[in-house]
N, C-alpha and C positions, 0 to 999 in steps of 0.2 A: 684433812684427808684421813685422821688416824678415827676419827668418832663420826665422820659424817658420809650418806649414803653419797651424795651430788652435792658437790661446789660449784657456786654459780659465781664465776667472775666477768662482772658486767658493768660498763661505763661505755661511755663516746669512742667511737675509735679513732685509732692513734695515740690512743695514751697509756699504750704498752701494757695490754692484758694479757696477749698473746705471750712474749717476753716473760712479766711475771709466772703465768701459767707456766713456760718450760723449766723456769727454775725451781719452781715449787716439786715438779715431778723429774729433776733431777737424781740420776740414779736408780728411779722404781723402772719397773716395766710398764713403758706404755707403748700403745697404740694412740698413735695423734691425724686427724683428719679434720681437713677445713673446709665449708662450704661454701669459701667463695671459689673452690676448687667446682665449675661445673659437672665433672663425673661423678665426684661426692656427694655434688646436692642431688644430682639426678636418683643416686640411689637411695638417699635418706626419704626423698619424695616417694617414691616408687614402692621401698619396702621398709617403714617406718622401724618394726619389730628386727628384721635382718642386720639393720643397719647398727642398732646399739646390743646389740650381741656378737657383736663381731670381733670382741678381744674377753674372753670369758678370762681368761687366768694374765691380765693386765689394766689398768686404769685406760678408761677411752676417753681421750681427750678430743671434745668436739668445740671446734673455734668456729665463731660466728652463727651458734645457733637461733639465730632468730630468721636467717634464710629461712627455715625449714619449721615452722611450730607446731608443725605434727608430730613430731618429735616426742614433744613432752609428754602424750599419752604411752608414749613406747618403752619413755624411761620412767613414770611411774610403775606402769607392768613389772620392768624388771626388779628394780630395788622394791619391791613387794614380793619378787619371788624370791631373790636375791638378796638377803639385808644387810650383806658384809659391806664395810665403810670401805671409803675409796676407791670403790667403781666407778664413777663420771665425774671429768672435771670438764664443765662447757664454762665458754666463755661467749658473749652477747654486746652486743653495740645497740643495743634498746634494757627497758627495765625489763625483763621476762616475767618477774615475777610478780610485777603488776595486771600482765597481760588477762585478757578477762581470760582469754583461752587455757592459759598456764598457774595463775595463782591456786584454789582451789587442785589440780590436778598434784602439784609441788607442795602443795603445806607439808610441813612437819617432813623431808623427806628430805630439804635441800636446804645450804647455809648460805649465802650472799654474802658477795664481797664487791664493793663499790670501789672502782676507781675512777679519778677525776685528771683533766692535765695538771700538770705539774703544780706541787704550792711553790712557795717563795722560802718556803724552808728549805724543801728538796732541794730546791735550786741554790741554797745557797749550802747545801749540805750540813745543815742544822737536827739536832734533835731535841726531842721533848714536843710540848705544845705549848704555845700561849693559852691552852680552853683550860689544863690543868693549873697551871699558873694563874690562871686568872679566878680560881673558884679557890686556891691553895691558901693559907695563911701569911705566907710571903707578899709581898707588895710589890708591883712592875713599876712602880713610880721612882724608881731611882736610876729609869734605864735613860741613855744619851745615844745620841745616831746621829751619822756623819752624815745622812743623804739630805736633801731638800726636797719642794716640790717636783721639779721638773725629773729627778731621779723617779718620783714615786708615779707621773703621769706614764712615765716612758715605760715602767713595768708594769703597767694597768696593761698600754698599747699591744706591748710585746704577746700579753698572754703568757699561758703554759702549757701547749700543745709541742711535744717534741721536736717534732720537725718542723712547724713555724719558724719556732727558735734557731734552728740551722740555717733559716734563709739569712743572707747578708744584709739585706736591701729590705725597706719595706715594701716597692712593690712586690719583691719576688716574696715575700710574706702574705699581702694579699692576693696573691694570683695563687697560693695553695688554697687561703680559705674559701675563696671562690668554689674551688674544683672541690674543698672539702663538704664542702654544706650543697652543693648539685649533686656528688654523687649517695651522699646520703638518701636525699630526695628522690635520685632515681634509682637507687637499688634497696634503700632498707625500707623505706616508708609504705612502697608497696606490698611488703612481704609480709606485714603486718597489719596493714590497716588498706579497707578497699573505699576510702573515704574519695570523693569524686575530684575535689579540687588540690589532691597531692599539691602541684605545680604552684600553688600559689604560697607554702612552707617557706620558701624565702622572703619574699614579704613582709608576712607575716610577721617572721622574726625578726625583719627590720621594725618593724612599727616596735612591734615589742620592745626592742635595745631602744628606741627615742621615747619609753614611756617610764625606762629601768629608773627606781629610786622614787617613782611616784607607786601609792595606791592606784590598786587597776580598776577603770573604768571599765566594765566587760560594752556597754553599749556604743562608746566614744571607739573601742579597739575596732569592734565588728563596721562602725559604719565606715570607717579611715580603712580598713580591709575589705569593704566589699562583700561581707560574706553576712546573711543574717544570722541575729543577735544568737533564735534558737537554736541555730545548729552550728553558732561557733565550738563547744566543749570540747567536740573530738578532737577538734586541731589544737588546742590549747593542750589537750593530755597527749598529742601524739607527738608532740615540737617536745615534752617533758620527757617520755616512752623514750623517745630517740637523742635524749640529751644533749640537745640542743637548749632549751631551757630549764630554770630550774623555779618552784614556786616559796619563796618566802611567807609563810598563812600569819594572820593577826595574832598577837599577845592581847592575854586579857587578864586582870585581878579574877575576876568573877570567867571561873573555867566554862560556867554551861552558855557563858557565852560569846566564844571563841570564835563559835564558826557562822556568826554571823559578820564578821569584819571581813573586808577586801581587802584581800592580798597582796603582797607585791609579785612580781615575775620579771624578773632576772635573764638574761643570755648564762649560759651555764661557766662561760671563760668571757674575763675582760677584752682580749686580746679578739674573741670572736665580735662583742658589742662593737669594737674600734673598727672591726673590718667590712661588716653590714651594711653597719652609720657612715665609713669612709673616712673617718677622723685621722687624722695624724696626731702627734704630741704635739706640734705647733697649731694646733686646732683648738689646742684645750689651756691654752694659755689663762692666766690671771682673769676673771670674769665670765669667762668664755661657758654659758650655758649648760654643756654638758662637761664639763670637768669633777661638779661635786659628782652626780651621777655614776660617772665613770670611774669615780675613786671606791665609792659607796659599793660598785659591781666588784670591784677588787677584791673588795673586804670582804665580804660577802661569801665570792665565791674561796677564799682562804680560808675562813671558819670552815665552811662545809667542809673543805678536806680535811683539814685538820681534824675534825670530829670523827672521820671514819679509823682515826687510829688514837684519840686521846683517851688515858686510862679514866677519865672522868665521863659519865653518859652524859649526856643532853641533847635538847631540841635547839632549835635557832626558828626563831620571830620574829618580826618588827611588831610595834609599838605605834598604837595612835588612840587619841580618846575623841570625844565627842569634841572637846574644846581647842581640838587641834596640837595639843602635844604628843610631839615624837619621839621616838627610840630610836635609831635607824638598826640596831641589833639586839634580842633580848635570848640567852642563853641561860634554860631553866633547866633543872638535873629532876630528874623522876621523884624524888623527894621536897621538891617546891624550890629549892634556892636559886637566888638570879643572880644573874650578869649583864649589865647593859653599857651596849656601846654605842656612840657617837661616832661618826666621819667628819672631819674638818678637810676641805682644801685647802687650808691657810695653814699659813703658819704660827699666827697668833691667836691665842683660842683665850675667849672673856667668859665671864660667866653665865651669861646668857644663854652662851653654847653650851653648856652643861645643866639649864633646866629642864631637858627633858628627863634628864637620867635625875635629877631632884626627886620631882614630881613619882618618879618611880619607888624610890629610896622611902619617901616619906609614907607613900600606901604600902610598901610591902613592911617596913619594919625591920626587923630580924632577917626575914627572907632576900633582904637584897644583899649580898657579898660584896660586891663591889660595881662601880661606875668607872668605864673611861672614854677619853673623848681623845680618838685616834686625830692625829693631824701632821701636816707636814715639816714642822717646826724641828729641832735639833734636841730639847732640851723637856723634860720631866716634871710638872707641877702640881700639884694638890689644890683641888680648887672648890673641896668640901667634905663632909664627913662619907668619908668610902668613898670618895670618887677623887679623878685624878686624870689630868691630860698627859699622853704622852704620847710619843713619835710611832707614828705609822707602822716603821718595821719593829718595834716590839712585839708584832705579830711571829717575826720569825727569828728575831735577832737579840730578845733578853732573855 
């Protein structure tokens, strides 16, 4: 807020933007108004320019601006006429500044701050990162962990959405997410996007969580959804926009040809894939189909958070070649170095489980830092040159 005109603090709702936001402007003057307040959207609608000049000599915190995206022309006008930092802090339950309406209008004008539900750090009240530690000179191979599988499936289920977590029961857990991914559907998706088949977003994202941990077939998704192939895109970036999902893109040696591989896509929270899919923890027993999956959506989605606060930059990718060897995570820093990681459901991991992360080691060289092969086992092993198997919560707990 000290250097920047607009703070954009934007993720899923429910995973305490709002909350963060009041703390941040603890103490300053503000003016705070929310549009899921009807008389507030009415007027942001009405009189776009009025509406964000309405606290000249305090910070206007505007919550849930993606009701209203007219907006964003209102508030690049003013911090153009206006350049003093710390005049808007909004907050968004969609990406804004992907939005075609708002990117372009926001460049150079506005900071982003990504929040995701809960990691397994937060939750266990952990600091640091495993993304630092794991690019760091130090080795995670010496870490040991009390949990087993069925600890690790149950916190897949659980998720990290706040209040899920508060429910006792797992139904009373799924009959939130139910209500959580309907009223998304029926109040943000509109307000964003005039796309024809809204209504069919849950679906959708079902199909998606039964596809999570594969490479996406875009033609296999559109025919099993009903929707054709050309005009699936917008519902695949508006299920993203609204963070509901989130897109894992290919890793490549050879960078100019990156964007030709197919992606994975993800449910953005484990906890959301379990409740789509209908899964329980005794659903994902030893064999059980969707378990690697559901472990791999874990993991997955713990990097990404973790990334929005590790002092270390990087991207996140999976990993595939022609010949069919996999990464299930490839963690490259702006300067080329990698990290790759494996997901195990087991608890004993051979070395077999570790030639994808090989095959990586051996073409980058130098460039590869390190290999591990997450699993749900107790116990810490070295199982080749930089690479190393070790226990699942090393994610939050070495």
């Amino acid at each position: 807020m000290r250097d920047t005109r607009i703070v954009v603090i934007q993720g899923a709702r429910q995973v305490g933007k709002s909350t963060l936001a009041g703390q941040v402007l603890t103490g300053s003057p503000v003016v705070s108004v929310t549009l899921d307040d009807p008389a507030s959207l009415g007027f942001a609608r009405a009189d776009p320019v009025g509406f964000v000049e309405q606290a000249p000599n305090a910070t206007l915190l505007i919550d849930e601006l993606q009701r209203a995206p007219e907006l964003v022309v209102a508030l690049k006008a003013s911090v153009d006429r206006d350049k003093r930092p710390g005049r808007f802090l909004v907050t968004g339950s969609a990406n804004l500044l992907e939005l075609s309406s708002t990117h372009e209008s926001l460049a150079g004008r506005a900071e982003r701050i990504e929040l995701y539900p809960l990691s397994q750090r937060e939750l266990s009240s952990g600091s640091g990162s495993f993304i630092d530690a794991a690019f760091a000179p130090r080795s995670l191979a010496s870490h040991s962990s009390a949990l087993n599988r069925a600890d690790y499936i149950a916190r897949a289920v659980d998720g990290g959405y706040p209040e899920a977590l508060q429910r006792r029961s797992s139904r009373r857990r799924e009959n939130w997410y139910e209500a959580y991914v309907s009223q998304i559907v029926r109040r943000d998706a509109p307000d964003i996007s005039g796309l024809q088949r809204i209504a069919d977003l849950p679906r959708l994202l079902r199909l998606i969580a039964g596809r999570m941990g594969s490479t996406m077939v875009w033609s296999s998704l559109a025919a099993d959804a009903g929707i054709p192939r050309r005009t699936l895109d917008p519902y695949i970036v508006l299920l993203e926009t609204l963070y509901l999902t989130h897109t894992l893109p290919a890793w490549s040696v050879n960078l100019t040809s990156r964007e030709v591989k197919q992606p994975k896509v993800f449910p953005v929270d484990s906890g959301l894939a379990a409740s789509v899919l209908g899964i329980a923890p005794d659903g994902l027993g030893p064999g059980a189909p969707l378990s690697g999956p559901m472990l791999e959506c874990f993991v997955i989605g713990e990097l990404r958070r973790q990334l929005t606060w590790a002092r270390q930059r990087a991207s996140l990718y999976h990993f595939r070649d022609s010949r069919g060897v996999e990464v299930d995570a490839v963690l490259e820093t702006p300067d080329g170095r990698v990290v790759g990681i494996e997901v195990k459901a087991t608890a004993t991991v051979r070395a077999k489980d570790a030639s994808g992360l090989s095959v990586l080691r051996d073409r980058l060289g130098d460039r590869f830092v390190a290999g591990y092969v997450l699993h749900s086992g107790r116990s810490s092993v070295a199982v080749g040159d930089r690479i190393a198997a070790i226990p699942m919560d090393s994610l939050w707990a070495a």
